[in-house]
N, CA, C and O of each residue as an XYZ file, in Angstrom:
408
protein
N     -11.561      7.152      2.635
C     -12.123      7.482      3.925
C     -13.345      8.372      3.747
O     -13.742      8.596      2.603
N     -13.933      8.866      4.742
C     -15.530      9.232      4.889
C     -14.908     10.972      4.693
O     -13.874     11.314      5.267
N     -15.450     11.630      4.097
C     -15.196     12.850      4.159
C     -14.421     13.051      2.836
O     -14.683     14.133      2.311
N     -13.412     12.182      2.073
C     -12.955     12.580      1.086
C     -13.572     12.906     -0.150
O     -14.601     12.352     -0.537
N     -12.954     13.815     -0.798
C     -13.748     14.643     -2.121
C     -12.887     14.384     -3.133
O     -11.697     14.579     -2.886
N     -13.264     13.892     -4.496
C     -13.113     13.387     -5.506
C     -12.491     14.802     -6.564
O     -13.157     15.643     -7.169
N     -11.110     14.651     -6.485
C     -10.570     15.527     -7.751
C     -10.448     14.847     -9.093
O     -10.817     13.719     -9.418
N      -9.576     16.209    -10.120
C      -9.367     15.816    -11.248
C      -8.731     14.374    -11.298
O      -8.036     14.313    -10.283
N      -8.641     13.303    -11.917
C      -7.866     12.089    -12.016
C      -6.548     12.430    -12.543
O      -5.490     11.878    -12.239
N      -6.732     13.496    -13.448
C      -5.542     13.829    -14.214
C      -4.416     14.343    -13.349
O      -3.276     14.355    -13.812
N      -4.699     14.836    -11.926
C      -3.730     15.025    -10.843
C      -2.804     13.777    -10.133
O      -1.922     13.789     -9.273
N      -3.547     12.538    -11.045
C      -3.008     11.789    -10.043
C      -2.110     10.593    -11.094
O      -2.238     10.253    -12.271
N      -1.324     10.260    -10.156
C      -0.330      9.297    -11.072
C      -0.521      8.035    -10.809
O      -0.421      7.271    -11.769
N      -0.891      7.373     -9.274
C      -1.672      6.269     -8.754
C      -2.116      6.350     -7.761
O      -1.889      7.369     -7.108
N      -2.677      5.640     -7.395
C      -3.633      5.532     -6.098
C      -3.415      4.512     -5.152
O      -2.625      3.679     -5.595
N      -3.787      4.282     -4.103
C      -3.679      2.762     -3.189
C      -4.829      1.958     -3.094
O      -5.659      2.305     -2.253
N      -5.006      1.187     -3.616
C      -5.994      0.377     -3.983
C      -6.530     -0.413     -2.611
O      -7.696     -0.592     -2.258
N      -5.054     -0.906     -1.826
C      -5.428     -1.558     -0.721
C      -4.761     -0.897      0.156
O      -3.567     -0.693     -0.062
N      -5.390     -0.398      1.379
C      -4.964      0.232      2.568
C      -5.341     -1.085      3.698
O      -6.444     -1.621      3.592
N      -4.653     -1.419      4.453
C      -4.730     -2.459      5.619
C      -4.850     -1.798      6.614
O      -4.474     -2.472      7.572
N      -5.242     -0.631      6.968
C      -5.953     -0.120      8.237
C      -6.827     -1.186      9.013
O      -7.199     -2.119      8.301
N      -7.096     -1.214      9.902
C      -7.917     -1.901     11.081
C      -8.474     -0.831     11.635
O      -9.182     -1.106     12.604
N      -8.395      0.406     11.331
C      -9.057      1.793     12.596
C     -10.179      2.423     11.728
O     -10.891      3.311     12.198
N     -10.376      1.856     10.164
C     -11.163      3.032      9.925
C     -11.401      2.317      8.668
O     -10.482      1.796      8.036
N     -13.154      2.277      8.142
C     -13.337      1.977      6.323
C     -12.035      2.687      5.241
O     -12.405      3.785      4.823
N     -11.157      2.434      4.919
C     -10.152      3.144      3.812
C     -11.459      3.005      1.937
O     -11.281      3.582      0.865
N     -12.430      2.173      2.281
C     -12.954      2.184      0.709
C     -11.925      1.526     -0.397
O     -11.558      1.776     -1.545
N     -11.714      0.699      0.453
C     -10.717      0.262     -0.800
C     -11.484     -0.231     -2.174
O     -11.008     -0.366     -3.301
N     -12.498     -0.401     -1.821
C     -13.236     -0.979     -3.231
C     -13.408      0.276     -4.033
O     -13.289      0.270     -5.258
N     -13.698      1.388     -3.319
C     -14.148      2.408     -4.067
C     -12.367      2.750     -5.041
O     -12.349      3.007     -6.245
N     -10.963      2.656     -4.093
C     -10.128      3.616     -4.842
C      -9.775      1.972     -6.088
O      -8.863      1.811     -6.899
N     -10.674      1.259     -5.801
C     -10.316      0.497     -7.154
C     -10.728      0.575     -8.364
O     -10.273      0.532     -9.507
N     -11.988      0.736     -7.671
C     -13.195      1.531     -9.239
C     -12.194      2.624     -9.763
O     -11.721      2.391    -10.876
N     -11.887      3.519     -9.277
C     -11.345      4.909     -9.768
C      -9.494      4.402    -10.437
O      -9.050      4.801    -11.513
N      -8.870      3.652     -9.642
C      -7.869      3.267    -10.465
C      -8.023      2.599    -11.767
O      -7.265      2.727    -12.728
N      -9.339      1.695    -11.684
C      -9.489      0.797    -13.278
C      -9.705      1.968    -14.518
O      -9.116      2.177    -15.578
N     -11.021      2.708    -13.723
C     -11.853      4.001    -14.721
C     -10.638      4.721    -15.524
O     -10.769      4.979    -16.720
N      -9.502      5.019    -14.845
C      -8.517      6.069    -15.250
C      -7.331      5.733    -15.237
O      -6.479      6.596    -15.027
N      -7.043      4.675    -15.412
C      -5.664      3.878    -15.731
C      -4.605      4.111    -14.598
O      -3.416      4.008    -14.897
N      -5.032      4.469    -13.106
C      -3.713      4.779    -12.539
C      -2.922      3.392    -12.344
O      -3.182      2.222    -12.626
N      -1.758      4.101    -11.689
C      -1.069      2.813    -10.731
C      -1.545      2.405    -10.111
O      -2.070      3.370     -9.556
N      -2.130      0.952     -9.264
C      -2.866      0.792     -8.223
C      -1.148     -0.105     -7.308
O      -0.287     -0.944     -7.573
N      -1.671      1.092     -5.875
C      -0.261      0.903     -5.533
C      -1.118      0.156     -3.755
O      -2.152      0.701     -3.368
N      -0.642     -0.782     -3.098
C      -0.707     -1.505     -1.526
C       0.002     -1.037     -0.540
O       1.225     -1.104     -0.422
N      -0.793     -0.536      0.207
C       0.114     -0.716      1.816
C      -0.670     -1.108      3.330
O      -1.882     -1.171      3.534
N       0.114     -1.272      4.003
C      -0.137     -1.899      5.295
C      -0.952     -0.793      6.395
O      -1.627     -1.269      7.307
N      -0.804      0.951      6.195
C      -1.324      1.640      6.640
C      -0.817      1.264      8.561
O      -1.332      1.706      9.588
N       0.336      0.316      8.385
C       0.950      0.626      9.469
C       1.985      1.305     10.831
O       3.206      1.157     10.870
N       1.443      1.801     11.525
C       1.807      2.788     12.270
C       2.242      2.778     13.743
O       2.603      3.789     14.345
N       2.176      1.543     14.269
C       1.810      0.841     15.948
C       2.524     -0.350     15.539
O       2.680     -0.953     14.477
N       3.028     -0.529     17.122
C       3.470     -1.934     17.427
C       2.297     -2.620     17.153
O       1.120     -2.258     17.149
N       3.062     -4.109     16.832
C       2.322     -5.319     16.794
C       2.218     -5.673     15.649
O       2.747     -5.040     14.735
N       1.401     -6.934     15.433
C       1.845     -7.431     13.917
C       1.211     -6.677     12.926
O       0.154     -6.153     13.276
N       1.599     -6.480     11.740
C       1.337     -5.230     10.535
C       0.028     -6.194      9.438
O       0.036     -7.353      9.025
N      -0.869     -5.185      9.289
C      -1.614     -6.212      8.524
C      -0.682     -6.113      7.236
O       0.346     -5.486      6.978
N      -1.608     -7.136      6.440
C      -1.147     -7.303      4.821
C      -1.078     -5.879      4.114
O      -1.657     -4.813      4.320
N      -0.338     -6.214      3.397
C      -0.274     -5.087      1.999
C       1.601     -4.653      1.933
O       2.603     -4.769      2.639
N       1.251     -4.188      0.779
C       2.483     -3.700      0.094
C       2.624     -4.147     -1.576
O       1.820     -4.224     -2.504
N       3.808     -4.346     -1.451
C       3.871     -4.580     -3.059
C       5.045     -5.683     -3.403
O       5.833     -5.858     -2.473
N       5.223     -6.258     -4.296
C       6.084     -7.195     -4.541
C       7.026     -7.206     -5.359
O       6.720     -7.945     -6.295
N       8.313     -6.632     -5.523
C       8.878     -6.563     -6.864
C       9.932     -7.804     -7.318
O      10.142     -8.780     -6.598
N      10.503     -7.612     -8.524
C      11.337     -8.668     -8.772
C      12.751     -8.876     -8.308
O      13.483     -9.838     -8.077
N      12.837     -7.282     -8.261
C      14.524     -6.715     -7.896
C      14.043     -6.287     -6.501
O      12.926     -6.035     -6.047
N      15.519     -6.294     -5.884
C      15.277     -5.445     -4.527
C      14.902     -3.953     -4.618
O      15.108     -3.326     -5.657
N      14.238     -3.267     -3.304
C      14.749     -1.637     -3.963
C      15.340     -1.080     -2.841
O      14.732     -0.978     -1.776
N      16.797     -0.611     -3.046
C      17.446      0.161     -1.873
C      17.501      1.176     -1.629
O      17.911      1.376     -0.486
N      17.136      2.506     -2.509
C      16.964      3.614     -2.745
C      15.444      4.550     -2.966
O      14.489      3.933     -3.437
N      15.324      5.583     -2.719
C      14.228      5.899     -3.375
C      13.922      6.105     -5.232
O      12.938      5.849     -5.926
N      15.244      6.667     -5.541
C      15.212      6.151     -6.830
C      15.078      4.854     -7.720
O      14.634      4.776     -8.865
N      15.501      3.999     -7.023
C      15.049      2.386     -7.486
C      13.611      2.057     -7.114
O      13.094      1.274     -7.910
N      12.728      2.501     -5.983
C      11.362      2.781     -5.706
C      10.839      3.790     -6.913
O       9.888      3.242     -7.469
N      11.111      4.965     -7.455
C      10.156      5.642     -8.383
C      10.316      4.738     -9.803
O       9.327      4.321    -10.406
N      11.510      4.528    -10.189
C      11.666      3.358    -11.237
C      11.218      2.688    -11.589
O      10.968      2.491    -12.778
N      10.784      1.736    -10.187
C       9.722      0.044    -10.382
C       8.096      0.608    -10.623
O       7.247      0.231    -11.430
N       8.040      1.945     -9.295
C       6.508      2.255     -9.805
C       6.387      2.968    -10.635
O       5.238      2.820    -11.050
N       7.193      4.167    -11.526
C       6.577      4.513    -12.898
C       6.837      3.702    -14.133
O       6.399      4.027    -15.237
N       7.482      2.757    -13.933
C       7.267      1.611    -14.801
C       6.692      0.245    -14.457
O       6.886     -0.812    -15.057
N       5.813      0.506    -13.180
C       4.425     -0.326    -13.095
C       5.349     -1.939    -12.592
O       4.668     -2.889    -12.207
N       6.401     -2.023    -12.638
C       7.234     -3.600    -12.013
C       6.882     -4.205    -10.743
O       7.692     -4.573     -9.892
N       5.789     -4.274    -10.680
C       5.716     -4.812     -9.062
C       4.101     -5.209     -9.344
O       3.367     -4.942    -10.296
N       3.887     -5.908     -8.189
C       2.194     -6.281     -7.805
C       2.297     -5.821     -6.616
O       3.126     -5.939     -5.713
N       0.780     -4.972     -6.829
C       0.115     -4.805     -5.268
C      -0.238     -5.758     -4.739
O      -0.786     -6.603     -5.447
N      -0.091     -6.008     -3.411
C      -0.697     -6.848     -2.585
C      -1.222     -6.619     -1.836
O      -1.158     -5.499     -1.328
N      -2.304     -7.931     -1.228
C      -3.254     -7.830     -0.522
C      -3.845     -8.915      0.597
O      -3.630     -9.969     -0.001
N      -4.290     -9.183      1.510
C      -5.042    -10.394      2.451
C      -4.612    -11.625      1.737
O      -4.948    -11.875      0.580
N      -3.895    -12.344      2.436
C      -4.573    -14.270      1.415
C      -3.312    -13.955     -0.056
O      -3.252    -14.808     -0.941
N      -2.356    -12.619     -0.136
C      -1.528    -13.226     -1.285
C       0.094    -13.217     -0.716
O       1.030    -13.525     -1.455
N       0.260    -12.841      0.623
C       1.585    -13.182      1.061
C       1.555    -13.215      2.780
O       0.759    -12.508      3.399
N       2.544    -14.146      3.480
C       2.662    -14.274      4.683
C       3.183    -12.837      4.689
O       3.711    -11.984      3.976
N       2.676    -13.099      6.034
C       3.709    -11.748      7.298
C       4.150    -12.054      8.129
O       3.482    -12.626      8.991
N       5.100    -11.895      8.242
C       5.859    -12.597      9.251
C       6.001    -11.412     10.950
O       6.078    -10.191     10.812
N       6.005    -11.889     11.983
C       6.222    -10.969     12.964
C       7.057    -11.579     13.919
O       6.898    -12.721     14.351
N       7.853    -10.880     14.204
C       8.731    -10.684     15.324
C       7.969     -9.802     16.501
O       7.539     -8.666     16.299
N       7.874    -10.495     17.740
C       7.484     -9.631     18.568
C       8.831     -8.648     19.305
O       8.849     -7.474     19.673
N       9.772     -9.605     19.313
C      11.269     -8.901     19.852
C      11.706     -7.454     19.292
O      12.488     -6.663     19.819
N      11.064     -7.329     18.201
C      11.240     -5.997     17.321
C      10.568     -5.382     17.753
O      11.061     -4.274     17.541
N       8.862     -5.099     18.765
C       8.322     -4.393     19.205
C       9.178     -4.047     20.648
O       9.335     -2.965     21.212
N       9.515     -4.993     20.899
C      10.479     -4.680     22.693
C      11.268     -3.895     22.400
O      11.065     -2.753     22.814
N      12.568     -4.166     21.522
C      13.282     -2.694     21.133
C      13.331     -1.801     20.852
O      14.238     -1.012     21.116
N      11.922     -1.509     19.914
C      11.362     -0.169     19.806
C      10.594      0.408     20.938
O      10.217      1.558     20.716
N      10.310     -0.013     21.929
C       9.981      0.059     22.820
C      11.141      0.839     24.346
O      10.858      1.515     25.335
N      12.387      0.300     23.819
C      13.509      0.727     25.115
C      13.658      1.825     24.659
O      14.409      2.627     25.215
């Protein structure tokens, strides 16, 4: 985003390569340069927050993950692909916005 300031890399363990915001430039090209330069994790998300359908992103693993410990697992041992636009459906339910809604 516009305003952010560039720290040590060595603070960081990965980054999000793809943010699916619709409200605002995230630079995703830029946090890609900086994940290749410095070997992080390059980690996806949807940057969703609002009803309605969620853009793309996230990540894909092989195993399920039910825990947060089965989540730090897959990503400090890198088991998953980030994803992005054009590499997986999304599926939406609008009925899921009505109930969150009552």
């Amino acid at each position: 985003r516009d305003n952010m300031k560039v720290k040590n890399h060595l603070l960081f363990d990965a980054t999000e390569v793809y943010n699916g915001s619709n409200n605002h430039d995230s630079h995703n090209d830029l946090a890609l340069v900086w994940a290749n330069r410095f070997d992080l994790t390059m980690l996806s998300g949807s940057d969703y927050h609002r009803l309605g359908p969620p853009p793309a992103g996230g990540i894909l693993t092989e195993e399920p993950i039910r825990t947060n410990d089965e989540l730090y697992d897959v990503l400090v041992h890198r088991r998953f692909t980030p994803l992005h636009p054009g590499e997986m459906p999304v599926y939406y339910d609008a009925k899921i916005d009505e109930d969150i809604k009552k």
